[in-house]
N, C-alpha and C positions, 0 to 999 in steps of 0.2 A: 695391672692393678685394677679392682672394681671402685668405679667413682662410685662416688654418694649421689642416688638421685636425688631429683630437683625435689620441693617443696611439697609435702602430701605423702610422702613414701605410701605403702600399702603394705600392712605387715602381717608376718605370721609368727604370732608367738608361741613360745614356749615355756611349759612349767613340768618339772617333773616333781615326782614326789621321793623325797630323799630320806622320808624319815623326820624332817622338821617340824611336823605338824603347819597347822593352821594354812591348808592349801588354797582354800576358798579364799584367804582373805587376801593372803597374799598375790593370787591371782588378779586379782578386784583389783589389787595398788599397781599391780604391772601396768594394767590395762590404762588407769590413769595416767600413769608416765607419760606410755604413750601418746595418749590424747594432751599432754604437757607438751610434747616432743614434738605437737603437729602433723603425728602421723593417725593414719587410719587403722583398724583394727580390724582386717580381713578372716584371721581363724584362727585357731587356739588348739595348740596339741598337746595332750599330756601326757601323763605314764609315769610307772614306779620302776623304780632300781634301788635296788640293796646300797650302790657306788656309784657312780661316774665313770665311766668308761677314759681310758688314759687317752684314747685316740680319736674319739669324735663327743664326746662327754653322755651322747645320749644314746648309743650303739647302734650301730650299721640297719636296723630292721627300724627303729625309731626315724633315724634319718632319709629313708626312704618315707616312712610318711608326709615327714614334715616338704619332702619335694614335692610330691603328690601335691599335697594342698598349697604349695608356691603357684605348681600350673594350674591348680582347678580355679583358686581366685583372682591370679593374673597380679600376684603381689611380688614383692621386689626386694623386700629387707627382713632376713630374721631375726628375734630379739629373745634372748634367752632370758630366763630370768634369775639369773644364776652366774657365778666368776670364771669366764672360762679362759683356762691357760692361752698362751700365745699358738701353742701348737695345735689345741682342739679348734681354736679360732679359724684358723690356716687351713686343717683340714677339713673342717667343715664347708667350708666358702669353695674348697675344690669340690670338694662333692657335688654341693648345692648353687654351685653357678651362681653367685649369687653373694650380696654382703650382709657379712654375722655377725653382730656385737652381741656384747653381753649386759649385764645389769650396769655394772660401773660405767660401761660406754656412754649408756642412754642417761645414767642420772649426770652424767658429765656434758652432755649435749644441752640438757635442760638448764643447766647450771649455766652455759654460755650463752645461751639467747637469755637469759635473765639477768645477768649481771648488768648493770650501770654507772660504777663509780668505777673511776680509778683503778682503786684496790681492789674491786671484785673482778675485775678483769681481767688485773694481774694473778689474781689465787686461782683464777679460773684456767688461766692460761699456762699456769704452774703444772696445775693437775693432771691437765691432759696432755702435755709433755711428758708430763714423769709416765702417766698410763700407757702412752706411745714410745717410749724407750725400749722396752720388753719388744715389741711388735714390729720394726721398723723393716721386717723382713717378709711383712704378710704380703699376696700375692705380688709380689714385684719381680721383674724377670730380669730388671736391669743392674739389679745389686750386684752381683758377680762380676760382672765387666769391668776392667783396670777403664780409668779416664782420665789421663793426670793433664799435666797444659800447664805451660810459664804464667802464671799469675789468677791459675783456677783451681789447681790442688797439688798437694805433693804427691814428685815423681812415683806412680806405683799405687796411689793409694786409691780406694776404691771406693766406688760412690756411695756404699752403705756405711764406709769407715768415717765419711766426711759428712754424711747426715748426722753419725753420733756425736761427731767432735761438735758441729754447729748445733744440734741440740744442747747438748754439755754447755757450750757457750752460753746459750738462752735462758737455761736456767737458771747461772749461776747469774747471770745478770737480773731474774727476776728476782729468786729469792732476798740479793743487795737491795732493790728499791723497796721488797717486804719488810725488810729489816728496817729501811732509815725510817717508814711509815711506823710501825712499831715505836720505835723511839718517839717517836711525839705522839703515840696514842698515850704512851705511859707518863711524857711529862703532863697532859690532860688529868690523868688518871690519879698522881699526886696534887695537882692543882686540888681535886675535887675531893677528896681526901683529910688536905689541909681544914678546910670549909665544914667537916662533920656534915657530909652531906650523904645521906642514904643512898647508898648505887644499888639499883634495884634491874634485872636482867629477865624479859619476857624468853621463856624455853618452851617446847613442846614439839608434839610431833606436825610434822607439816601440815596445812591446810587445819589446822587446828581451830584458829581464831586468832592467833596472837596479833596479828596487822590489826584484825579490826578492834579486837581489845584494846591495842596503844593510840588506836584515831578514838577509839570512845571516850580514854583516858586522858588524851592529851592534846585532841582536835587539830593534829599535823598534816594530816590528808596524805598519808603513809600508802603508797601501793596494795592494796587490796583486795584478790580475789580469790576466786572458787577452785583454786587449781594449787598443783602441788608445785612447794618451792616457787611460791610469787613471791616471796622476801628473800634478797641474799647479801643485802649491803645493810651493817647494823644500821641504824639510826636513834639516833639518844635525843631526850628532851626533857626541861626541868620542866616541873607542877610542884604544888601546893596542894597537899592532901591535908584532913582532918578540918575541924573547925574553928572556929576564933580565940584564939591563946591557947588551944592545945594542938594544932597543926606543926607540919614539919614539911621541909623542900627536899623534895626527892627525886634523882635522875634517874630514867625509867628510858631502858634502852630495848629495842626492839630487835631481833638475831633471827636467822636462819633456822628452818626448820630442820628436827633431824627426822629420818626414817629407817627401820630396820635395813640391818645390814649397809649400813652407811660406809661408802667405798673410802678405804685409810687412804689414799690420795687425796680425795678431798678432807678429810679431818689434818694432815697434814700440812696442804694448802693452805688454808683457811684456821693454821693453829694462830695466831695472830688476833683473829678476832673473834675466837673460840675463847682466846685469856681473857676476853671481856668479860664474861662470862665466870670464866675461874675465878677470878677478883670481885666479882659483885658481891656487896653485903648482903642480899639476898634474890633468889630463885623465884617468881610464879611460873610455876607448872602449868601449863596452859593445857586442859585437858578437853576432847570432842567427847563430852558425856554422853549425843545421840549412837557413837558408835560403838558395833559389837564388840568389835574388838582394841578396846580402850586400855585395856591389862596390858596386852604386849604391848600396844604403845607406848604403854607409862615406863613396861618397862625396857624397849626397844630406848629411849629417853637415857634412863638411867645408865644404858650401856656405855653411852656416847658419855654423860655425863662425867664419868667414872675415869673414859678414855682421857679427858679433857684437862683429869684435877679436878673436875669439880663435884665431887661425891659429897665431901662436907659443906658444902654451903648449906646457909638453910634452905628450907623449901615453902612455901606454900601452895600447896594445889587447888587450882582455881577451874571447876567445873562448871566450862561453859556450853552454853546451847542448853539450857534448861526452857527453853521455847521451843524445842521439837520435843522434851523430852517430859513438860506438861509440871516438871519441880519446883517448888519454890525457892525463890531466893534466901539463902541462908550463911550462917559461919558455925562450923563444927570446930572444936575445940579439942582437944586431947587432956591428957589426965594430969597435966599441969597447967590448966590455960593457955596453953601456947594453940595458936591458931593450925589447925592441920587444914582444910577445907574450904574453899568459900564457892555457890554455887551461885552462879551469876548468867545473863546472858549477854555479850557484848553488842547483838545487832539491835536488843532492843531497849537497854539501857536498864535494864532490870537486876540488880542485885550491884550495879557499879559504886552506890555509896557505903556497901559493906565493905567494898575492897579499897576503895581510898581512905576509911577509918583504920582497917587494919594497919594501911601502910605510915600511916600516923605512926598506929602504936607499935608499932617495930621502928619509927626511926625514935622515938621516947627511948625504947627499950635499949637502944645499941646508943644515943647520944645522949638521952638526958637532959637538961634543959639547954645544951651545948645545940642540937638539932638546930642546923641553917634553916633560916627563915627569910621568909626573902624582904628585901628591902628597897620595895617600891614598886614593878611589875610582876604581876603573881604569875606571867606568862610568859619568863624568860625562856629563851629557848634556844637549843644547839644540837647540831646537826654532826656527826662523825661520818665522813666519806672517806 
């Protein structure tokens, strides 16, 4: 079996072109991961294909390149950018001497050096079992072998048969502790409910801004950085938006970024704290207005969102980084009033009192003069782990 080198890998990726457009950009986000992942980024191979090949995914003449450049750069892991069967996985790694993941692997790696709570460690640890189920036969020489022993396994049964059962095991035990978590996110979830309290849920694509938008908004000191997937444990907190007798108390929860082609392991995973999300009275859209490619994010977004239940919630889309982008802070409205828009910049506090007025008048609009108010600390606050 090829272990996982130590700390640094040195990779060489791959992207082919399949037909899905937008290669450039896609490329640019691999490459991120990457650098998310802690590894280096030694060389970059690409090329078109009509299909995927059933037996190496990128065909036998592609795959001689990409060995090429394993020994010209002296790099050690290759990372595809793309889903690949358990069997291209397999024979890829015979070929290339060498250990293969694919997209899902690497966004699932990232996903476990960044989780912190409890439950993210659990959904994390869900994921990449269920993704390692399929695979449990990748370079192992020892599977085949009977191994049985009084009080090690039963008579006959074989060591790859007893990894499934003990995985089987581990899941169902995770998924149990997902579930009783679950159940006290939802009596939380009616408590707050009760109260006419606006649940309001930050969504967007990764590295977007949302962390730093919910620390501008709510001064939590929320994990924060420059890199994909720095948030993966919600965290909620109430504020008081609007002004003196027309304000309303609002819980403003902060979520996981999504990214195109977001691996169903982890949406499945992490369905639990996705319902956060599905149940929110409403959506900001947390949009990177400096980037090119902001469309498919919004709508790479959407996909997830759709996947989730949460299609109809409302939305507002909040277009931040209007400081790289030179815009003024503003609120665009649609053909009924209803807020579609608001252009804000979160790092520099510019355009933030358009968005806590909005969120006033969407909790008026859904409570009415019923909108919880708070009643005594304007800086109550609670924390979902």
């Amino acid at each position: 079996m090829f272990e996982r080198p130590a700390s640094g890998e040195r990779a060489v990726l791959v992207q082919l072109d399949l037909g899905q457009g937008a290669i450039d950009e896609r490329l640019s986000e691999l490459k991120l991961l990457v650098l998310s992942a802690g590894a280096s980024v030694e060389a970059v191979v690409q090329g078109r294909r009509a299909a995927p090949d059933s037996k190496l995914f990128a065909g036998s003449g592609k795959v001689q390149e990409i060995g090429e450049a394993l020994r010209a750069y002296g790099a050690d892991i290759v990372i595809f950018n793309h889903a690949l069967s358990p069997g291209q996985q397999r024979n890829l790694e015979r070929e290339l001497r060498c250990m293969v993941i694919d997209r899902t692997a690497l966004i699932l790696d990232i996903f476990a050096q960044r989780a912190r709570s409890h439950e993210g460690k659990l959904q994390v640890e869900l994921a990449q079992l269920e993704h390692l189920a399929t695979r449990l036969v990748r370079g192992w020489t020892h599977l085949e072998r009977q191994k049985g022993g009084i009080g090690l396994r039963g008579p006959g049964e074989k060591q790859l048969e007893t990894d499934r059962r003990l995985l089987g095991n581990r899941v169902k035990m995770l998924k149990s502790r997902l579930a009783q978590i679950e159940k006290q996110r939802k009596v939380r979830r009616r408590a707050r409910e009760r109260r006419d309290v606006l649940s309001v849920s930050l969504v967007g694509y990764t590295n977007a801004g949302k962390s730093t938008l919910f620390n501008a908004l709510t001064k939590a000191g929320a994990y924060a950085a420059d890199q994909l997937f720095a948030t993966l444990d919600t965290t909620s907190r109430r504020l008081y938006v609007g002004g003196e007798g027309a304000g309303a108390s609002v819980v403003l929860s902060d979520t996981v970024g999504f990214i195109r082609d977001l691996p169903h392991a982890l949406v499945a995973a992490f369905q639990a704290t996705l319902e956060e999300t599905a149940q929110a009275d409403l959506l900001l859209h947390v949009v990177d207005s400096a980037s090119e490619d902001r469309d498919a994010q919004i709508g790479a977004v959407n996909q997830v969102l759709a996947e989730i239940g949460a299609a109809d919630v409302p939305q507002i889309l909040v277009w931040n980084k209007i400081d790289l982008t030179r815009a003024a802070a503003a609120v665009e409205r649609g053909d009924c009033g209803t807020i579609r828009r608001i252009f804000l910049s979160a790092r520099t506090g510019e355009g933030l009192d358009l968005l806590r007025d909005a969120l006033a008048e969407v909790a008026r609009q859904t409570f009415g003069d019923n909108a919880d108010r708070p009643a005594g600390r304007d800086d109550e606050r609670r924390q979902e782990t």
